[in-house]
C-alpha positions as CSV (number, residue, x, y, z in Angstrom):
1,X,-20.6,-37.5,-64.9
2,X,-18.7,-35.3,-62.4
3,X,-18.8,-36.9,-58.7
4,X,-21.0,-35.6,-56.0
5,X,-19.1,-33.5,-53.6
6,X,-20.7,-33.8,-50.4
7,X,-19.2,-30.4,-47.9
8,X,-20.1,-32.0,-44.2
9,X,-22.6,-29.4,-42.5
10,X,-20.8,-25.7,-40.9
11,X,-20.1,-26.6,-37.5
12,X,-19.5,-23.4,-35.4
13,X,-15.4,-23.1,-34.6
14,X,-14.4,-24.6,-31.3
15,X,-13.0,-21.6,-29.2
16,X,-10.8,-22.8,-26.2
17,X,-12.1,-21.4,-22.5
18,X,-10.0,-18.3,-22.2
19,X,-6.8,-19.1,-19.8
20,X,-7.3,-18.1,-16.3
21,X,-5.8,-14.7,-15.2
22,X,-2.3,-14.0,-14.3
23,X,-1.3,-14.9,-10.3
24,X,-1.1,-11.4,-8.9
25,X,2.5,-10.3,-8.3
26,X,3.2,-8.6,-5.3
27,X,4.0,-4.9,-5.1
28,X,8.1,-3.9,-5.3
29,X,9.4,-1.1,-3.1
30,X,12.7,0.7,-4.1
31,X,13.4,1.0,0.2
32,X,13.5,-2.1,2.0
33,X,11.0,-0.9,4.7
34,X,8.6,-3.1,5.1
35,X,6.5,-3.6,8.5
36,X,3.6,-5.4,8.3
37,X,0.6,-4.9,10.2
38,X,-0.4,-7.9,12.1
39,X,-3.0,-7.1,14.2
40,X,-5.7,-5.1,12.5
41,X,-8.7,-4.5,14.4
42,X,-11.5,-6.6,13.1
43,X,-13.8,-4.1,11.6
44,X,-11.0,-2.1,10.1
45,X,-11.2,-3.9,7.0
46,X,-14.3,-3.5,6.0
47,X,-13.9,0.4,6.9
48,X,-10.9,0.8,5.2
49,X,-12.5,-0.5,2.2
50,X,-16.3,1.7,2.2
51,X,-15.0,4.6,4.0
52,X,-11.3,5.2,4.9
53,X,-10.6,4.5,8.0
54,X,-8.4,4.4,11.0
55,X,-5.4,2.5,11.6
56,X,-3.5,2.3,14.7
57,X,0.2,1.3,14.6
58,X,3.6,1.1,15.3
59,X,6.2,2.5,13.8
60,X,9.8,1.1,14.0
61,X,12.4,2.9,13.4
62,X,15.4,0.3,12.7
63,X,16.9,2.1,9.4
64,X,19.1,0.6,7.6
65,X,20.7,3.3,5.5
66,X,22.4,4.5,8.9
67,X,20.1,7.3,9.8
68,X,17.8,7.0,12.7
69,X,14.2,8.6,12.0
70,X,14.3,11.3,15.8
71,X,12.3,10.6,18.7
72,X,10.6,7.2,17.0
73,X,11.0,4.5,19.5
74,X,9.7,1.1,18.9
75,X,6.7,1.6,21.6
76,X,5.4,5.0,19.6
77,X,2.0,4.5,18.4
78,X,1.1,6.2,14.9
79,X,-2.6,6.9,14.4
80,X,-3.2,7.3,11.3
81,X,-6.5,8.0,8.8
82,X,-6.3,7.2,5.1
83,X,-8.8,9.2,2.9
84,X,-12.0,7.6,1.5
85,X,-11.1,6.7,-2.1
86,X,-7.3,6.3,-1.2
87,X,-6.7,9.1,-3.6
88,X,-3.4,9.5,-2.0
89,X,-3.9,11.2,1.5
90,X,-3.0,10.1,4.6
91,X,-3.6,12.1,7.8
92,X,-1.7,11.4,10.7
93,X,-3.9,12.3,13.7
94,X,-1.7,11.8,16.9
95,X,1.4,10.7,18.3
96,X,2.4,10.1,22.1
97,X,5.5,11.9,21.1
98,X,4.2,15.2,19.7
99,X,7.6,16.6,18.9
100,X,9.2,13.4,16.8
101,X,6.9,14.0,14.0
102,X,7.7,17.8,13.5
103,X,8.1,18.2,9.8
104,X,7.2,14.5,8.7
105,X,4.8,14.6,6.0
106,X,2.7,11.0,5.1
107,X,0.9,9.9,1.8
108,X,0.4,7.0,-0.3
109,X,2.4,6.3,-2.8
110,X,1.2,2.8,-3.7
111,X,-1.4,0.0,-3.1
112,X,-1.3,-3.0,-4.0
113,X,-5.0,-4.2,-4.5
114,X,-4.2,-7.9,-5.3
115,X,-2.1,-8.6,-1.8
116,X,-4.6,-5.8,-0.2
117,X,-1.7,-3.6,1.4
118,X,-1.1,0.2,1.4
119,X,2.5,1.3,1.2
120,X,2.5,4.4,3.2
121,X,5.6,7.2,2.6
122,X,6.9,9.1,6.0
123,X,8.9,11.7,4.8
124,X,10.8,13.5,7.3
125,X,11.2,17.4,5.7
126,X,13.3,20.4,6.8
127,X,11.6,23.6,6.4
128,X,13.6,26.6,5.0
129,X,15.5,27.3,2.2
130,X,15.7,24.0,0.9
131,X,12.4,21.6,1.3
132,X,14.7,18.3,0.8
133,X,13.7,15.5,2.3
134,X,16.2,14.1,5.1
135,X,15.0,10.5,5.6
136,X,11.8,8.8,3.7
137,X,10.6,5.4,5.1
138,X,8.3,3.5,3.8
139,X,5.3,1.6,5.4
140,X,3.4,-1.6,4.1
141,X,-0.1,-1.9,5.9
142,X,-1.9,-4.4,4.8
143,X,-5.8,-3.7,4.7
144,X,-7.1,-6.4,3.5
């Protein structure tokens, strides 16, 4: 007589809890310009994230590459607007100095969602034959 082979009952397969996500890794910048935005007004965070919003900083204008960005002095307040769904515009709506930003265009050109900051590009341009930038700097806000 042939032994009984008993198979123990199907048990469903033990799946491990999937491994937590990655810790976010900040955003790298090619330039070395970062400023950070300390004081944000309270309710600019939740504005920046629903609607855009308004940011009101300062600019400094320490360059490291030997250039000096015109007319920018450390006490020059920027006031700028980033669009709605960040879909990379910027405007700049006023300067105490009117004639430092003459030809200085602005626009995102990264976010970094996990550390919540917005690297902003000022790019200084010359009109005319050839529309090469002279000096870019860029900006970290954060908007947390």
């Amino acid at each position: 007589a042939q032994p009984v082979v008993v198979t123990p009952p199907a048990q469903p397969a033990v799946v491990a809890a999937p491994l937590p996500p990655p810790p976010p890794r900040p955003m790298e910048l090619e330039h070395e310009y970062f400023y950070s935005l300390e004081q944000l007004p309270n309710d600019c965070f939740v504005k920046l994230r629903r609607d855009g919003g308004e940011i009101e900083f300062y600019l400094e204008s320490k360059a490291r590459d030997g250039y000096e960005w015109h007319a920018l002095y450390d006490d020059d307040k920027l006031y700028v607007q980033i669009d709605n769904d960040y879909n990379d515009k910027v405007y700049l709506h006023g300067h105490k100095n009117k004639r430092s930003m003459r030809c200085t265009e602005i626009e995102i050109t990264g976010r970094d969602r996990y550390q919540g900051r917005v690297i902003l590009e000022y790019r200084r341009v010359r009109r005319g034959k050839a529309e090469r930038p002279i000096k870019v700097v860029n900006v970290m806000v954060n908007v947390r």
